[in-house]
Structure formats: structure tokens, C-alpha cells
N, C-alpha and C positions, 0 to 999 in steps of 0.2 A: 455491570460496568466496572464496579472496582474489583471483580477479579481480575478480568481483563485486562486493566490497568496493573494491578499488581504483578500480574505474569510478564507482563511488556517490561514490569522496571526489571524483575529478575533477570531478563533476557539482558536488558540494559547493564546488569554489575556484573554478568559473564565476557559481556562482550568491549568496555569500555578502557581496560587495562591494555589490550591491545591493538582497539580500533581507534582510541582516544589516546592514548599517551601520555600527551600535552596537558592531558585536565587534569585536576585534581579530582583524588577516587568521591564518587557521588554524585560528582557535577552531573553528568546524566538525568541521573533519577530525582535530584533535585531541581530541573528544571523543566519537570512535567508533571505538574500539580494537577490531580483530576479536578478537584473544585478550587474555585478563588479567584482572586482577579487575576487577570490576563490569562487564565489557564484555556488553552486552547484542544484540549483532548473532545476526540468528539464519536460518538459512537452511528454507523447506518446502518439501516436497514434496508435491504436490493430485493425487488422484486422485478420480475421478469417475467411475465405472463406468457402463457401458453401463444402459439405461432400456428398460425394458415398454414397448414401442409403441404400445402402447394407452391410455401415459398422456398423447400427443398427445391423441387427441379428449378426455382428460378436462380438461388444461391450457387449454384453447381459452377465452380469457376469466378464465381463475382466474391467480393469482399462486402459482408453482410454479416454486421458481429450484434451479439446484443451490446457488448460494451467495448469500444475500440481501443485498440494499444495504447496503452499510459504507462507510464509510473507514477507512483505517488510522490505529493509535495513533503508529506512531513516525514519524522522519523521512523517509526517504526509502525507496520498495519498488521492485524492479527485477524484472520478471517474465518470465520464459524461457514462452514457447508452443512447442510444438511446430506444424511446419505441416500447416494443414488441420486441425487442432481446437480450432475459433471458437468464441466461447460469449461472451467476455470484454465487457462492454459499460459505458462510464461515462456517468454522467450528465450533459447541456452545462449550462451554467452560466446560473441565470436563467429558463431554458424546462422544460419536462418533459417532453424529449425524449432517450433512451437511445442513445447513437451506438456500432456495435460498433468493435472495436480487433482488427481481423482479424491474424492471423499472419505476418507475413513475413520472408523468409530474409532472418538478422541482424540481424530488430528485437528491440528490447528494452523494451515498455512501459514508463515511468516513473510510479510517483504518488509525488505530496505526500502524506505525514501528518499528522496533528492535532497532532504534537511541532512538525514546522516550522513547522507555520502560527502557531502559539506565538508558536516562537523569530523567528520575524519579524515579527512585530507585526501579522498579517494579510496582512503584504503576497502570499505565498503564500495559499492555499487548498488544502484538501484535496480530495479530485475522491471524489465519489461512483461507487461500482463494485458489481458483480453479477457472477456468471456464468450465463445462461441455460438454461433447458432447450433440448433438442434441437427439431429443430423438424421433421425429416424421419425418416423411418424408419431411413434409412440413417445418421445421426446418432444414433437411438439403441442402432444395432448395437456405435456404438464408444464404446469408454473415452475421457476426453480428462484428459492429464496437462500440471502447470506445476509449476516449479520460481518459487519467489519468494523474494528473500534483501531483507531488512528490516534500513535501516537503523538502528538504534537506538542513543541515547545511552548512554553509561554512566552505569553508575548514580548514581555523584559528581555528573556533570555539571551546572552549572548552569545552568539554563534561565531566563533575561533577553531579556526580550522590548523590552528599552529601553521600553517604553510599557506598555498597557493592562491587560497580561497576569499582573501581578505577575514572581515571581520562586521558583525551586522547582527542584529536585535532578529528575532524571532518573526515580531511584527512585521519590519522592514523585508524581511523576505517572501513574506506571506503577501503584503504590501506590491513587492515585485513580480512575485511571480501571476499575480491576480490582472494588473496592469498591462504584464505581457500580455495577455490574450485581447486586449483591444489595441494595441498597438497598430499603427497604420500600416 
């Protein structure tokens, strides 16, 4: 977990001079503390067990995902595949076209969250993601497992978008966007 976290802050001090502007250099990586209070980083583990073969012919035209279209809530997600169990697929930008994100020895998928795209004023975007059903038999013989560690603000943190987005603690957003989903 603290590599992961360490490779997420490096990603964080390439990218905050000119996704961030507004902040002062560090702010980032300073307000993703892996251990401590309020620290919010958190690491999963996905499992997707093998699939009835017979839910191919029933899939055929229906909308049947193991994991359905999200983005994520925090900032930055860094996701471990194992190879040879594809599935992973984001959405391009503009078109409505699913492009898959196959597995290779030493990649490391990245996505934007809905917290950076925030914290930058848009200038980021969050990438729309799935993970597919199987689409071959021999596909649905196997399990496919990921490991994703999310990087998330703490909770203190304040989130200043220098522009449109207002201005709101880490908490308070995590707070919001939790709330949204029971909303009447």
C-alpha cells in the first residue's frame, strides 16, 4: 500500500503545477496522508467470480456488466490487473465508444476522480469506467481479480477549486456525495 500511495503522490507533483495552479506546490501530496487521522486512502480488492455460460447467449444485446459505469469519487485510482484477465473498459471522451484497457506486464491503469476534477477546476476530468461481462466461454471459466488503491483526501483537507467549484473539506464531500445516493 505505500508504494502505491507513493507512486500516486509522484503522479500528484507531475501533475499539480498545471492542474492545480491555484495551490501552493505540495498541497496535493500533503493532503493525502496514508496513515493518520482523517486519512482517507483506502486500498480493494475485486473479485469477480467465474459466470454460467449460458449467460453469453442471454447478454447478447442486454446491458449485463460485472461492474457498471462509475467514476470514481476521490482523487486519483491506481489499478493492479492481473494478466490476461481483461474486462476493464473506459469510456473516450465525446463519442460513445468503450475502449478496453487490456493488462500488461507493469501497467498500471490510472483514473481521475470526481475530487480532482474539483480540485482543478475542470481542468482534469473524470474518465467513465465498467468492467465487462465475459464474452467467451473460456472467459467465463475464470475468476478475474484487481487490486485498486484510491487516492483520497483527508478529511480536513480543503478542497479550492480557485474557480467555479466553490470551496469544501474533503469530509463534506465524501459526506455529499454518500447522501446523494439516498436522496428521494
Amino acid at each position: 500500500m505505500g508504494s502505491a500511495h507513493g507512486l500516486a503522490c509522484k503522479l500528484f507533483s507531475l501533475l499539480e503545477a498545471w492542474a492545480c495552479p491555484h495551490l501552493a506546490p505540495g498541497t496535493l501530496v500533503a493532503s493525502h496522508r496514508l496513515w493518520g487521522e482523517g486519512g482517507q486512502c483506502t486500498l480493494r480488492f475485486n473479485h469477480y467470480p467465474p459466470v454460467d455460460p449460458r449467460l453469453l447467449d442471454e447478454a447478447q444485446g442486454r446491458s449485463l456488466w460485472r461492474a457498471g459505469a462509475h467514476t470514481d469519487w476521490g482523487c486519483l485510482t491506481l489499478l493492479f490487473q492481473r494478466l490476461g484477465e481483461d474486462g476493464l473498459e473506459c469510456r473516450s471522451k465525446g463519442k460513445s465508444r468503450w475502449i478496453p484497457v487490456l493488462s500488461v506486464e507493469g501497467g498500471i491503469p490510472v483514473n481521475v476522480g470526481d475530487m480532482l476534477r474539483l480540485w482543478s477546476d475542470e481542468r482534469l476530468t473524470s474518465n467513465l469506467h465498467r468492467v465487462r461481462m465475459p464474452r467467451t466461454v473460456d472467459e467465463c471459466s475464470k475468476s478475474r481479480y484487481s487490486t485498486a488503491f484510491f487516492l483520497q483526501a483527508d478529511r480536513t483537507a480543503v478542497i479550492d477549486s480557485g474557480g467555479s467549484n466553490g470551496v469544501m473539506t474533503a469530509g463534506e464531500y465524501f459526506a455529499g456525495r454518500i447522501n446523494s445516493n439516498f436522496a428521494p
